[in-house]
N, C-alpha and C positions, 0 to 999 in steps of 0.2 A: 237402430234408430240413432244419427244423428244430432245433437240438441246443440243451437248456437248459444252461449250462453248469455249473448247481447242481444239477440233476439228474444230468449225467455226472459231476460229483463223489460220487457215492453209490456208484460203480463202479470209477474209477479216482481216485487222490490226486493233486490239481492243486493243491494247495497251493502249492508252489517254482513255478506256472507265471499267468500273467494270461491271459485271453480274448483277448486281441486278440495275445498271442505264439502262445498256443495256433492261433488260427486260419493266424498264419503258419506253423510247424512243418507242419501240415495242407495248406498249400495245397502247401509245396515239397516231399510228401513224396507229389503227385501228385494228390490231391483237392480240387478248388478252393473256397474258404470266398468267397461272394461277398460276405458283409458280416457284419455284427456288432455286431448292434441292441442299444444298451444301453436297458432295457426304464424306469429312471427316470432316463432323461436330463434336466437342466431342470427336474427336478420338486422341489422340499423344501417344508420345514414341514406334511404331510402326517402326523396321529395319529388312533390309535380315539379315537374320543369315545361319551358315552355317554348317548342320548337319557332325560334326568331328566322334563321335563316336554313337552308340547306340545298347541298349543294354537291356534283358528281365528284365523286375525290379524285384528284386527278392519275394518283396511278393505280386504280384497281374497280372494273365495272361495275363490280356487285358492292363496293361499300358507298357509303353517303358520307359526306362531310358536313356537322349540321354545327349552326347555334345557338346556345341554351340558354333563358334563363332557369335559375336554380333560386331565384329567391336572395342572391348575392348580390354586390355592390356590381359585379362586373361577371358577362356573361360566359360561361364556359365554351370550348370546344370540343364535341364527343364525333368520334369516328362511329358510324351503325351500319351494321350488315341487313338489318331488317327490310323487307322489300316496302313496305308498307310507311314507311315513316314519311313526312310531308311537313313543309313549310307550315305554321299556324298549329301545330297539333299540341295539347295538352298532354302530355308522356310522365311515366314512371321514369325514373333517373336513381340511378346510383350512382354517389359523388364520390372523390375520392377520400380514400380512407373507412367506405362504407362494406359490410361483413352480407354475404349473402347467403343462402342457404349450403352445406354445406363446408360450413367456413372458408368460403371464398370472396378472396378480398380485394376490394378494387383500387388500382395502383396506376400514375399515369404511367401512361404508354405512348409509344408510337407505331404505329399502324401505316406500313409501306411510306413513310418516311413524314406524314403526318400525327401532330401529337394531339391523346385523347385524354381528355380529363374526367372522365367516369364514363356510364354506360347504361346506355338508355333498354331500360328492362320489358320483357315478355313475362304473361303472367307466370309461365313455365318456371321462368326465373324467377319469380318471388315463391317458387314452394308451391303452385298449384298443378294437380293434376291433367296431364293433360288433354284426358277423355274429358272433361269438367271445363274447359276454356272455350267461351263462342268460337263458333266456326271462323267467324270471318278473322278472328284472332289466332287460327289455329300455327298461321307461319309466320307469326311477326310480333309485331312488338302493340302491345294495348294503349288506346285511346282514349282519354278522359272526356267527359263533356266541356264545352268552352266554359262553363262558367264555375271550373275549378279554381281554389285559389292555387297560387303561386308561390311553390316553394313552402306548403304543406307536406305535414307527413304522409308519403304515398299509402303507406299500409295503413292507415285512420283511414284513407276515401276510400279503400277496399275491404274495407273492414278487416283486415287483416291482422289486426288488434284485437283478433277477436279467440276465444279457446270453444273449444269443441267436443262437447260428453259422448259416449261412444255407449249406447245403451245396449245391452247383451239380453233380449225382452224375451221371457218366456210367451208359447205361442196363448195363454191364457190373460195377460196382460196387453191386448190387442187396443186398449185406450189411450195407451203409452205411444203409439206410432202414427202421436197427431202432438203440434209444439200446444195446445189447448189441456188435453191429455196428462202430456207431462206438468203443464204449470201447475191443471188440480193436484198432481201427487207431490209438486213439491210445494205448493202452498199449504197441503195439510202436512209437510214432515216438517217447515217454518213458521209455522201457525201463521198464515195471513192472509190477504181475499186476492182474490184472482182477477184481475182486469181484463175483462174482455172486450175481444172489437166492435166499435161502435159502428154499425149498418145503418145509414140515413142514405134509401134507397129513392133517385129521384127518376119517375119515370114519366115518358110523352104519352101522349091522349091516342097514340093508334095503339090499338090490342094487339098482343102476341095472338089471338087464338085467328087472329085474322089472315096471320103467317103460318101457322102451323096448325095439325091436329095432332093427339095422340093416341096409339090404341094396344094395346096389352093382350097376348093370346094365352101367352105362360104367364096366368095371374099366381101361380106356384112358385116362380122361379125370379120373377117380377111385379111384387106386392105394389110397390113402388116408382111410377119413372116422371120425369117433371123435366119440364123444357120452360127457357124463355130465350126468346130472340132479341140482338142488340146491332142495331142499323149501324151503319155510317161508321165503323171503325178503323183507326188509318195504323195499320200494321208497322212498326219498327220496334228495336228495342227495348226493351224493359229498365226502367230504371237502375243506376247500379246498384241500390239500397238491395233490389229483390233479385238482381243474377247472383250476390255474392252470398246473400243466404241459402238460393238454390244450391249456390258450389259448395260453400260449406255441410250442406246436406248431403252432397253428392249427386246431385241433377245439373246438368249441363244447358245451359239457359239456351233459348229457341229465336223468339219474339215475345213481346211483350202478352198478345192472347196466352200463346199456348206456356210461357211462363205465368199468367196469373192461374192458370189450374193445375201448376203443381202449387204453386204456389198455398194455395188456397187447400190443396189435399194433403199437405204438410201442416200447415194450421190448424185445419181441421179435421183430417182422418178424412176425409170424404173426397173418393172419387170422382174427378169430375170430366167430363170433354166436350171438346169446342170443334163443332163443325161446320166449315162452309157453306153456308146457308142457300147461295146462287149453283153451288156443285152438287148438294141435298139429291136433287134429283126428282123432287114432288114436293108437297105442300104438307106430306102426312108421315107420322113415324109409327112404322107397326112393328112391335116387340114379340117375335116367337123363336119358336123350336128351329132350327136349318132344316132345309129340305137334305134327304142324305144324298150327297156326292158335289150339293153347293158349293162353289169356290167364292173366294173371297183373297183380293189383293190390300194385306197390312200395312202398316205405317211403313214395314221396314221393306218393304217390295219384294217380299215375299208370297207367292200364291199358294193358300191354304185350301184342302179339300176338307171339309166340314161333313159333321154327320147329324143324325137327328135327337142327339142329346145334346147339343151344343145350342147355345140361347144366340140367340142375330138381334142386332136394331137394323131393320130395313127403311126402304123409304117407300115401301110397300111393292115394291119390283125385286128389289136386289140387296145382298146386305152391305149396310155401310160401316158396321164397327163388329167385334165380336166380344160382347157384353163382358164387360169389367176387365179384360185384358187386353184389348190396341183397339186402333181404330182403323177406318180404312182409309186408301191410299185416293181415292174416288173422291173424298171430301174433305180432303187436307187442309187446312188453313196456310197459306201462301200468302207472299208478298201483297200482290195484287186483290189478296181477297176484303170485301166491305162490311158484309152482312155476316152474326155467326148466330148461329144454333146450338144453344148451350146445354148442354144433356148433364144431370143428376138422378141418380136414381137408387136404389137399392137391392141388391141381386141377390141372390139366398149363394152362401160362402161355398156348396159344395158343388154348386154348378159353374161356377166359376173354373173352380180346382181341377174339375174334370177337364173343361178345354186349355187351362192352361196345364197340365199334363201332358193334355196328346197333341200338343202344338208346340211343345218348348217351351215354351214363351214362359218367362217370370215378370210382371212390371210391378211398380210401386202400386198399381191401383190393385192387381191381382192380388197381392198380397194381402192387402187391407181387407177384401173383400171375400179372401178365405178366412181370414181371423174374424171377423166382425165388427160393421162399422157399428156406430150410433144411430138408432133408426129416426132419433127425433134430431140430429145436426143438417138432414140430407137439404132440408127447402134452405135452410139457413147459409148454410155453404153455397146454394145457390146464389142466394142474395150478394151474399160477401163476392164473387167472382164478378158479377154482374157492376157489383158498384164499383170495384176497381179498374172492372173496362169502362166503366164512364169517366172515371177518372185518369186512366193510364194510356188509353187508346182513342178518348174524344169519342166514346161510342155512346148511342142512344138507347138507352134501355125500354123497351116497349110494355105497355101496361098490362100487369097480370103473369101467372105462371099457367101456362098449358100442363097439366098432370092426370095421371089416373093413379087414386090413391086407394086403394084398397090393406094399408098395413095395418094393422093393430096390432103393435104395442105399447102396454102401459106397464111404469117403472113397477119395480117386484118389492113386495113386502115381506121381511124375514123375521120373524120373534124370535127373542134371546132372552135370558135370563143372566141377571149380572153372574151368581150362584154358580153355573155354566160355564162360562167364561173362568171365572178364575180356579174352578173346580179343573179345568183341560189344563192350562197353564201355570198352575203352582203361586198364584198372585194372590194378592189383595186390594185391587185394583177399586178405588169405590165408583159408587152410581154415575158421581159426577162425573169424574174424568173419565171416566168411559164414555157419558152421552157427549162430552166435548168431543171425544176421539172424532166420534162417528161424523162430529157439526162440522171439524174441520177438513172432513173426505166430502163436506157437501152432503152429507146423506141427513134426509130428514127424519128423524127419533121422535117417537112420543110414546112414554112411561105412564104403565098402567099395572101399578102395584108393584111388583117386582117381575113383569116383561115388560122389554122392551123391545119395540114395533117400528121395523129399522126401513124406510122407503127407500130401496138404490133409485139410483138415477140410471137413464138406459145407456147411459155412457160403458157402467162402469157393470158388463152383459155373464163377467166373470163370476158377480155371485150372486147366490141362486137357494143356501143351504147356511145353517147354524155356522157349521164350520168355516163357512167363508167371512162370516163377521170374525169369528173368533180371529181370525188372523190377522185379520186389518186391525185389532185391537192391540194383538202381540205385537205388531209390524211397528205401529206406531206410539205404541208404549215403551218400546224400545228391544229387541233379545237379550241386549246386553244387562237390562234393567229386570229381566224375568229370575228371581232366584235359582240358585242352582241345589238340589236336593238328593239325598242318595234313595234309593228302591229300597218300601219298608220288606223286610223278608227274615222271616224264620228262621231260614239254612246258612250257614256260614259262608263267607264269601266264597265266590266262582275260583275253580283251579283246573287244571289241568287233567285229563283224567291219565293213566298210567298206560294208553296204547298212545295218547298224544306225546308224553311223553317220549315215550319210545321213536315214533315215529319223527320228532325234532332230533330225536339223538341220531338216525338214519341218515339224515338231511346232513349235520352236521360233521357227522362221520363221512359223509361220502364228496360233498365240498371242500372236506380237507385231506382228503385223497385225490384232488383234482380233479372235479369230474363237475361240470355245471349243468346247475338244474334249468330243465325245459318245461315248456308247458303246448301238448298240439290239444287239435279240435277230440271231441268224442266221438264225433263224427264221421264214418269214414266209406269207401264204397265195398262194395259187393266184394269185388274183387281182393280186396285187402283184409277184410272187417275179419276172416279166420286165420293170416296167416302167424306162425309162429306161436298162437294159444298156448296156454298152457291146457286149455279143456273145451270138447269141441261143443258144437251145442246150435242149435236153429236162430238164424240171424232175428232181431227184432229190428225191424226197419219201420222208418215215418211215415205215415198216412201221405206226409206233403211235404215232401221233401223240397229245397231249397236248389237242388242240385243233385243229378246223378252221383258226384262224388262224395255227397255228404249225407246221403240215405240211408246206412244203417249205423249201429253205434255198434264200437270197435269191442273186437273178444281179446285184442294183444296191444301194449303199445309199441312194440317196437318197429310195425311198419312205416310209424309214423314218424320217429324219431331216426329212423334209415332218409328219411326224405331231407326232415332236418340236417343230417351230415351230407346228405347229397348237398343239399342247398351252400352251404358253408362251404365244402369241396370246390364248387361251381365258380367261389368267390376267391381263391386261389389261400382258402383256410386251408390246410391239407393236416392236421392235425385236430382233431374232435373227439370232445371225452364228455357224453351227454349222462342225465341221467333223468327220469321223471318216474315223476308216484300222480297215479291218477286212477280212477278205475273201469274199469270193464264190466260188459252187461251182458249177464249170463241168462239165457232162457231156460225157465225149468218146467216148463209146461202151461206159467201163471200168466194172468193178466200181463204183469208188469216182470222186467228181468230182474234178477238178480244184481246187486251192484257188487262187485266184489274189490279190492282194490288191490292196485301190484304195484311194482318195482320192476323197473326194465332200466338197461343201459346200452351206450352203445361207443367204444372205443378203439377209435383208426389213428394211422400215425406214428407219428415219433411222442414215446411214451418222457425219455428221460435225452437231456444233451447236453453236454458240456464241452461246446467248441475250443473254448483255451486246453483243454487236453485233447481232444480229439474224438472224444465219446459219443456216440449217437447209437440208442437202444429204441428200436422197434415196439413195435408193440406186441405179444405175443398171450396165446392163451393162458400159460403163468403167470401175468401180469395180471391179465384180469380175473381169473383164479383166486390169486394173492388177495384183491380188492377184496374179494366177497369171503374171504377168509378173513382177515380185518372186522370187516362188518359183523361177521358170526361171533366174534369174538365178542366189541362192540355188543351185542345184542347176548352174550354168554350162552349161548346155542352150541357154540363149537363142538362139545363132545358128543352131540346127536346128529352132529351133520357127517350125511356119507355121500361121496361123488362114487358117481359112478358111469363108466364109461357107455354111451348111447349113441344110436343112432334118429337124426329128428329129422323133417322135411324141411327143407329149405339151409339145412345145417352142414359141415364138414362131416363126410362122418368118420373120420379120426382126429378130429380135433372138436368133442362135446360131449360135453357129462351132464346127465341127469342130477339134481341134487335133490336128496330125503333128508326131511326131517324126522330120523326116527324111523317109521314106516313108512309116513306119508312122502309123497313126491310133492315138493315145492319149489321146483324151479329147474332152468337147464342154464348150462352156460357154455358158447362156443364160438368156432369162427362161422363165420358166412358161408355156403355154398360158392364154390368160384362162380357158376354160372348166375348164383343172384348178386354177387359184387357185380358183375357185369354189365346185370340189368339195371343196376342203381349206379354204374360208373363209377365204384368205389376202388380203393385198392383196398386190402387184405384190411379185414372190418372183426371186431368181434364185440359179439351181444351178450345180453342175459336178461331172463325176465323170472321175477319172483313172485309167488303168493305172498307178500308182504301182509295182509292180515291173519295167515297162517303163524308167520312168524314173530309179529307182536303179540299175539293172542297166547302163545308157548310157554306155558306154564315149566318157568327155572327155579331150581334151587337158588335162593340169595346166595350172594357173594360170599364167600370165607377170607380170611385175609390170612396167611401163615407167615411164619416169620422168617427170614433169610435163614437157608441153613449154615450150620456153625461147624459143619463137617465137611470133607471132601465127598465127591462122587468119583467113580469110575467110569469110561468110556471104554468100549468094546466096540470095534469096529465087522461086518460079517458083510460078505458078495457071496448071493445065492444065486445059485445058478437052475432057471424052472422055463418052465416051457413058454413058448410065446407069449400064449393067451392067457398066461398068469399073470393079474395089476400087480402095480405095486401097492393098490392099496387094499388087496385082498391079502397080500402079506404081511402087511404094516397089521393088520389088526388083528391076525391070528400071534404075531410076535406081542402086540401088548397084552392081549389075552393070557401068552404064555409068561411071559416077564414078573408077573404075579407083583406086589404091591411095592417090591423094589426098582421098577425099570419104571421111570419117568419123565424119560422121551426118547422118540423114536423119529429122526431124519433119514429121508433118502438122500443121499449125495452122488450116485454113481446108477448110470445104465448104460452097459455095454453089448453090442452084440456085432459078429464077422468073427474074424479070423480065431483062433483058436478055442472056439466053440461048435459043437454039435450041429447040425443042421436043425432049426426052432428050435434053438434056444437060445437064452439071453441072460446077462448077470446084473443083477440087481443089488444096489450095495447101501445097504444102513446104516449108521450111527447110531447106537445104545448107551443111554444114559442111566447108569445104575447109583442111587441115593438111599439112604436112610439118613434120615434129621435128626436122630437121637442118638447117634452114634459112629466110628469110622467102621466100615463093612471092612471082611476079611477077602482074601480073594478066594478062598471056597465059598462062602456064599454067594459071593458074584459067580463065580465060576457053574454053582448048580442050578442056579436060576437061569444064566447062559447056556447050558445044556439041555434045560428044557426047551429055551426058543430054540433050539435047532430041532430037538427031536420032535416036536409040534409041525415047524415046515416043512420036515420031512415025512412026517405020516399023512400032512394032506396035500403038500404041491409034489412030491418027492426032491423035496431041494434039497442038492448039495453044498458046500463049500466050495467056495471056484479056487483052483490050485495056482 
């Protein structure tokens, strides 16, 4: 919603207040003001000028030669390109030296060898939109009435002087999207009384009901419809007072009729339309259901096929509008036309919502009339339209309203307790100022003991329950003015529990290892929702799914996060190092799945590069190996984590190991299948996904801390040479097994296999680290403890010493 705030000043006195405090008042008093257009920002030296002469310039057809008064001793000369401008016209002029939107500034010139002393403006050019500018101003430059002054400020006559609240209105706040509306809520956050329009409706002695009748079939759907007819009206313009409030609202002014019914459904929140009285097409208005496959031609000449849940005003043959959302094209109100047929009525908001769904269509009155109008503003709004066609169009108002009223309702009474109130909100709010809050929302209060008996007005349809006073008490007591208090509670304050912990330390560790954290749906389809699992298990899919590809919830995340680096790839990222913790929903026969949560990753690309030397490293399964090595460590797991070489679907299978913790199997990690890079467009990709709450949950020994040791170690180096299908990490751990409490690390650094080796076989080469911390070792005890790791690899792989 739109609010002019020189227009809300015709309602309420904002004198002692600015727009831009005003819109803060407003935002903290629960209604959020999202901005606050000052409508001549930027803009000066902007006056009427007053077209004296004009004339063909003589070297160019499309400009004018004109001359101006500006309000100066002596007349200017402005070259115009505008097709439209004409001797006598009252014109917008930018003089020189004057700043226009955009900071453009007007400077004389010469124009094909004539000189121009400023520049006679379109409203375009002063900052207005230009869906929002009359038609007939749509290519040219705008015309002032004759009886502007001269050499006034042009932006005062267009109100252009004017700032603009930018109301962001929840769809519960439906009272707000009328300027009446708004004044009640800002007359109760300024404490003052609300000036409303004064309706001195003068009407002639022939009856409306002698022009019209009306008859209602959907008395469900229309409780409410009220017609009066106004004779003799002479169609032109709208004063400028009421196009530039429409613009500032964002309505595009018409004529003078069909501008006073927005007009009037901006003031007042109520819908209104104006139909051609002589195009009617009958003397009677009947309100029903559409026959289904009825058509009907809209405002915008569009032809609509209609069904039978859709509401019609007919003129008892054919429809001529489709209730609360357009009118029709049949009984337009035109130049030419004299007589109008004024339609108010009340539509129920859901039947509205439905035709304008299945037609497109959004319009300002659609909208009102899904939220809900005020049921007792409907005859009033009539009145008011009505008086300003007698006033603005010379039209005759005829005596009487033609209506079939069957609405009732009557405003809602809600009891509260002071007690209540301040018991929700932490106050100590007394009786009084409280019953004031309520005097200055309008709502009528009368205290009876300690309830109080709260009358809404049917304006205000929002509330309905305790809690809705309560708020309008908070609202306008102030939030900022509610103390602030801590939660009384027994247990010491809130912390972290020790898997949260853990699980920020994961996050932590793995962002500082390069790797950014993703977040995809839970959601995923058929076809995906098993692949790569770590555990297989019967999909749980949605009753009502949203979408084939979002119907069952996912048992892996890494399908998802493949798509992620597709996506990225696609965008010519060619390096991606994702990572996500989310979790996966395990069926185990119950109602509801299992929620389990994991760790997955996914790393393509160039891992490490250092152009000024020349460096560029790939990415390879040791790299991402290394990460989750890191991590185990990070997480002190390390000495219960065993890889182990595996075969998985959708996997390399010589590049992917299983990883156990312990016994248990918690994770795999490896490259992608060539054939599924393929299908995802990747190049050479590699994954891993974890039981992540396997692994927080992993009952470690604390931390030990030891001291640097104060002695030397000894390093022994050994290449065993064992048969193909021996790892290296089934040897790595028969050597630390045998090393006994002196060997205290064990590196691979070498694998070799071709030429001067056996047919399957292959050499294997470790680094042994032999330490004692209490003292220097001799080299027999190095030497016996080294003779057992050999004689250990040899009793179970048969390895030798490679020569």
């Amino acid at each position: 919603m739109f609010v002019s705030f020189k227009w809300l000043s015709e309602y309420i006195d904002l004198t002692n207040v600015t727009a831009q405090e005003l819109a803060e008042k407003i935002t903290k008093s629960g209604i959020e003001v999202e901005g606050v257009e000052v409508k001549n920002e930027g803009i000066k030296g902007v006056v009427v000028g007053h077209v004296l002469e004009r004339e063909q310039h003589p070297n160019a057809d499309k400009l004018s030669k004109c001359l101006l008064d500006v309000g100066e001793e002596e007349p200017v000369q402005i070259i115009c390109g505008a097709p439209n401008v004409a001797q006598g016209q009252k014109v917008a002029v930018a003089k020189v030296g004057a700043v226009l939107p955009g900071n453009f500034k007007i400077k004389k010139a010469k124009l094909r060898g004539e000189a121009s002393h400023g520049m006679i403006c379109s409203l375009q050019e002063l900052g207005v939109e230009g869906k929002l500018v009359p038609k007939e101003y749509q290519e040219g430059i705008f015309v002032f009435s004759s009886d502007v002054e001269v050499g006034r400020d042009a932006l005062e006559v267009l109100n252009l002087d004017d700032q603009v609240l930018e109301l962001g209105l929840t769809p519960n706040r439906s009272d707000c999207l009328s300027m009446l509306g708004v004044a009640y809520e800002v007359a109760a956050i300024l404490n003052q009384p609300v000036k409303l329009p004064n309706i001195q409706l003068e009407t002639a002695e022939e009856k409306a009901a002698d022009y019209i009748s009306v008859s209602v079939e959907a008395k469900e759907d229309n409780p409410l419809y009220a017609a009066r007819v106004i004779r003799n009206v002479q169609i032109a313009p709208s004063p400028l007072w009421m196009q530039t409030r429409l613009m500032a609202a964002g309505i595009r002014p018409h004529n003078n009729v069909v501008d006073i019914t927005n007009y009037v459904l901006l003031e007042y929140g109520q819908p209104l339309h104006a139909f051609d009285y002589d195009r009617f097409g009958s003397k009677e208005v009947v309100v029903r259901k559409a026959k289904e496959g009825e058509e009907i031609v809209t405002l915008d000449e569009q032809k609509r096929t209609l069904s039978s849940e859709h509401l019609v005003i007919t003129n008892g043959n054919e429809p001529v509008a489709l209730a609360g959302v357009m009118g029709g094209a049949n009984s337009e109100v035109q130049e030419d036309t004299t007589n109008i047929l004024l339609e108010a009525a009340y539509f129920q908001g859901q039947t509205v919502r439905k035709a304008s769904k299945d037609h497109g269509l959004r319009s300002e009155a659609s909208a009102r009339f899904e939220k809900g109008v005020d049921p007792n503003r409907v005859l009033e709004a009539l009145d008011r339209a009505a008086q300003l066609m007698a006033q603005l169009a010379n039209g005759t108002v005829l005596n009487g309203v033609v209506a079939v009223n069957e609405l009732t309702v009557e405003p809602k009474t809600v009891s509260i307790t002071q007690e209540r109130v301040n018991r929700v909100l932490g106050t100590s709010i007394s009786l009084e100022e409280m019953v004031n809050i309520f005097k200055r929302l309008q709502f009528d209060v009368q205290v009876q003991g300690e309830e109080l008996y709260v009358t809404v007005p049917t304006r205000r349809g929002d509330i309905t329950i305790e809690e809705d006073l309560i708020e309008e008490v908070a609202r306008l007591f102030g939030y900022d003015n509610i103390p602030t208090t801590l939660p009384q509670a027994s247990q010491s304050p809130g912390m972290l529990t020790e898997y949260q912990k853990k699980r920020r330390r994961v996050r932590r560790y793995l962002e500082g290892a390069g790797l950014y954290q993703a977040i995809t749906y839970s959601l995923t389809s058929e076809d995906k929702a098993g692949l790569f699992a770590l555990e297989q298990s019967e999909f749980t899919r949605l009753a009502l799914p949203m979408s084939e590809d979002r119907s069952v919830l996912r048992l892996g995340l890494i399908p998802h996060l493949l798509e992620v680096t597709k996506y990225n790839n696609a965008r010519q990222i060619d390096s991606v190092a994702l990572y996500e913790i989310g979790s996966v929903f395990v069926s185990e026969g119950e109602t509801k799945p299992s929620e389990k949560e994991r760790l997955a990753g996914v790393v393509t690309g160039t891992w490490h590069e250092q152009l000024w030397q020349g460096e560029k490293k790939k990415v390879d399964f040791f790299v991402v190996k290394g990460i989750l090595e890191g991590l185990f460590e990070t997480l002190n797991v390390t000495s219960s984590i065993t890889f182990k070489q595996a075969k998985r679907e959708g996997m390399h299978p010589g590049r992917t190991a299983e990883i156990y913790l312990g016994e248990t199997f918690v994770g795999f990690v490896g490259q992608l299948h060539p054939t599924v890079q393929k299908d995802y467009d990747l190049s050479e990709t590699y994954v891993f996904e974890l039981a992540l709450d396997e692994l927080l949950r992993y009952e470690v020994a604390p931390l030990v801390y030891e001291m640097i040791p104060r002695y030397p170690s000894i390093t022994r180096d050994i290449a065993l040479v064992v048969d193909k299908a021996v790892s290296a990490g089934e040897l790595q751990e028969v050597i630390v097994q045998a090393g006994g409490k002196l060997l205290k690390d064990v590196k691979v650094f070498d694998v070799y296999e071709g030429e001067h080796l056996d047919e399957g076989k292959k050499s294997v080469a470790f680094s042994l680290r032999y330490l004692d911390p209490e003292r220097t070792l001799t080299d027999e005890e190095v030497s016996k403890a080294h003779q057992n790791v050999l004689t250990q690899v040899e009793e179970k792989f048969g390895a030798t010493l490679r020569g």
